[in-house]
N, C-alpha and C positions, 0 to 999 in steps of 0.2 A: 504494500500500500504506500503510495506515493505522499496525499496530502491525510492531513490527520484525519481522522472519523470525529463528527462533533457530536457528541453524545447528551440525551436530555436524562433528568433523572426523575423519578415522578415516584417517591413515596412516603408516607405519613411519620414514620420513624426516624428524627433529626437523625439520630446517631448511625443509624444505618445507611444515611445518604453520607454521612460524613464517612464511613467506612469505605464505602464505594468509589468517593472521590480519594481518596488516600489510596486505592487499591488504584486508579487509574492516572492518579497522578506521576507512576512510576513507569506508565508506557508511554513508550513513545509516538503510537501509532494513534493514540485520542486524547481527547481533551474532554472537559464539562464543559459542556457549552451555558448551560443552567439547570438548577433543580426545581421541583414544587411538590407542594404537600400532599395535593389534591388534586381531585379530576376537573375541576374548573380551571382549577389554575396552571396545572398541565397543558391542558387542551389550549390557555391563550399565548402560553411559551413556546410551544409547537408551531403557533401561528408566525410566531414572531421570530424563532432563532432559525425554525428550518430546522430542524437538526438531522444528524446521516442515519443515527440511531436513538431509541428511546428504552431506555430498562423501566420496565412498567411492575409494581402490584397489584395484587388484583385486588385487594380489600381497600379499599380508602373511604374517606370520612365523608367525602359527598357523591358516590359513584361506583361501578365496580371497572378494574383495568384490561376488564376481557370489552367494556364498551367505549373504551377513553383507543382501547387499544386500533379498534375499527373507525373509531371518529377521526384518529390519526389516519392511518392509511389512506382514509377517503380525501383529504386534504393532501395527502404529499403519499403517493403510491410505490413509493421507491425508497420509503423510510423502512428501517430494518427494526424490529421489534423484538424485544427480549424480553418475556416475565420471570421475574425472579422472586418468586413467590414463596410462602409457609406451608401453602397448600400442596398437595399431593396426588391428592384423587383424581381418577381416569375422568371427573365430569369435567374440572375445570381445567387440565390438562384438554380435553378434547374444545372446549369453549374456546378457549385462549387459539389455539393453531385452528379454529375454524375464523374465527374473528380475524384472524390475517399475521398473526404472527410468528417470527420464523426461530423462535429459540423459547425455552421455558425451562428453568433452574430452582431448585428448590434453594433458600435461604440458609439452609442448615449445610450444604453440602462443603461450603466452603469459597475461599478464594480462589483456588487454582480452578476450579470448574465452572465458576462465574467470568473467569477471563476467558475460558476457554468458550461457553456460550458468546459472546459478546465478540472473540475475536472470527469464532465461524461466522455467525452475523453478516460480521463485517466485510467478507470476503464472500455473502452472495449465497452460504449455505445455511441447514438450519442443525439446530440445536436440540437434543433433549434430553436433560436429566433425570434418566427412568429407566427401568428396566423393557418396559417398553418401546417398540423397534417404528422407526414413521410410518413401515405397512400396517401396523396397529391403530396408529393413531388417524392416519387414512381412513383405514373401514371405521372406525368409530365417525368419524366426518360425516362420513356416505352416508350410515346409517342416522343419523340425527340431523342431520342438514334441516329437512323440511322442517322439525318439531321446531329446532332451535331458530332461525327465521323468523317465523311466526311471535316465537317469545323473546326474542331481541325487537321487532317491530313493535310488540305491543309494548315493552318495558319502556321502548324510545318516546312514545303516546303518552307518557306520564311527564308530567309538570313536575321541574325541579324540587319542588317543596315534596310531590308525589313519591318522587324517587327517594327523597331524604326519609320520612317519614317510614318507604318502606324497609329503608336498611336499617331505623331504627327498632322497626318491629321485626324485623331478620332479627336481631341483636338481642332479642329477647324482653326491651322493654314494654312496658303497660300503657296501655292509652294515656290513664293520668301523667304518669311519667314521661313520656313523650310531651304533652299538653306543657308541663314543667318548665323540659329543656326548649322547647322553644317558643315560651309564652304565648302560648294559644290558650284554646278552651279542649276542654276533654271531646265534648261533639264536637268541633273542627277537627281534631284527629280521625274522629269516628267517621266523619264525612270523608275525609281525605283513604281513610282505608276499603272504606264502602263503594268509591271510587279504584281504586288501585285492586282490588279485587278483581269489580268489573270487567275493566279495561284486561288487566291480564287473563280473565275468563276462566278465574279459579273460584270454585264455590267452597274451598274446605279450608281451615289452617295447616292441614298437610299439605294440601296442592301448593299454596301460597309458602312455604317454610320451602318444599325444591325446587318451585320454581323460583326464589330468591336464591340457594343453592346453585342451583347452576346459571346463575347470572355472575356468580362468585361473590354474593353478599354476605354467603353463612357457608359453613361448613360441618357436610352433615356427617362427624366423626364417631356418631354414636349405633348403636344399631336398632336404636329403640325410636327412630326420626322416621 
């Protein structure tokens, strides 16, 4: 690689972006071009620095990084996408590289594997940290493609406040508590859920609990979900 790679950084964890710039401050082949905490504020630094690559999360405080991840691509189609994520599971593994990204590293794995995602990237291939093979992760595509469409379109149909409130109720909290953290009323949450149900076309708290799951807002690590 000739000119550097400019690299954005997009995760909620100061300390972990500050790690990653430390880790990348020692190549020579990229730079930080900028970081952000969030998927709004991702999404306007993308606009703005262009960058070559973007190491994305997939849990963040207003968004998930499997939809920040696609909102990039559609703006600059030649940007190379890395999740480097806590999560594990074949769903958001399979979300993520259906959204359009070409690398996915688990968090725990380490430095040496996160350059190494990041430098295949950079070089036009893809990446993944799993014991799973891309013909895997392929047929997993194929087969969800249509479900997953549908439920990225309708996730998209929700109003920012819609989307916040559902990752709050991903997250485990109560209408009043929701109501709390963002100074509303207990009915405006109830409204905004009776809404976000709707629209996503789930009638159960199970429907609503995976399909926040595989948008990558929860994680369903128990086996009792």
């Amino acid at each position: 690689m000739n000119a550097r790679k400019r690299i954005l950084i997009v995760d909620d964890h100061p300390l972990f972006r500050d790690g990653l710039k430390a880790l990348l401050a020692d190549c020579e082949n990229f730079e930080v071009a900028g970081e952000a905490g969030g998927f709004a504020e991702g999404l306007q630094l993308a606009r703005k620095l262009k960058p070559d690559l973007a190491l994305l999360d997939i849990s963040l405080p207003d968004g998930s990084g499997v939809e920040l991840a696609r909102e990039m691509l559609s703006l600059a189609p030649g940007l190379g996408v890395v999740v480097v994520s806590m999560h594990s599971k074949i769903d958001f593994i399979s979300a993520a590289f259906q959204a359009g990204a070409a690398g996915y590293v688990a968090k725990e794995s380490g430095a040496d594997r996160i350059l190494q995602a990041i430098e295949a990237v950079a070089k036009g291939g893809q990446y993944l940290d799993s014991t799973l093979s891309p013909k895997v992760v392929r047929k997993l595509n194929d087969f969800s493609r249509r479900k997953a469409k549908c439920i990225d379109e309708s996730y998209g149909a929700l109003s920012l406040r819609e989307q916040q409130v559902m990752r709050l109720l991903a997250e485990g909290l109560t209408p009043q508590e929701i109501a709390d953290k963002l100074f509303v009323t207990r009915k405006t949450v109830e409204n905004h859920r009776y809404s976000i149900m709707n629209k996503l076309g789930v009638k159960t708290p199970l429907a609503f609990v995976r399909q926040a799951a595989r948008l990558g807002l929860v994680d369903l690590d128990s086996d009792d979900v």
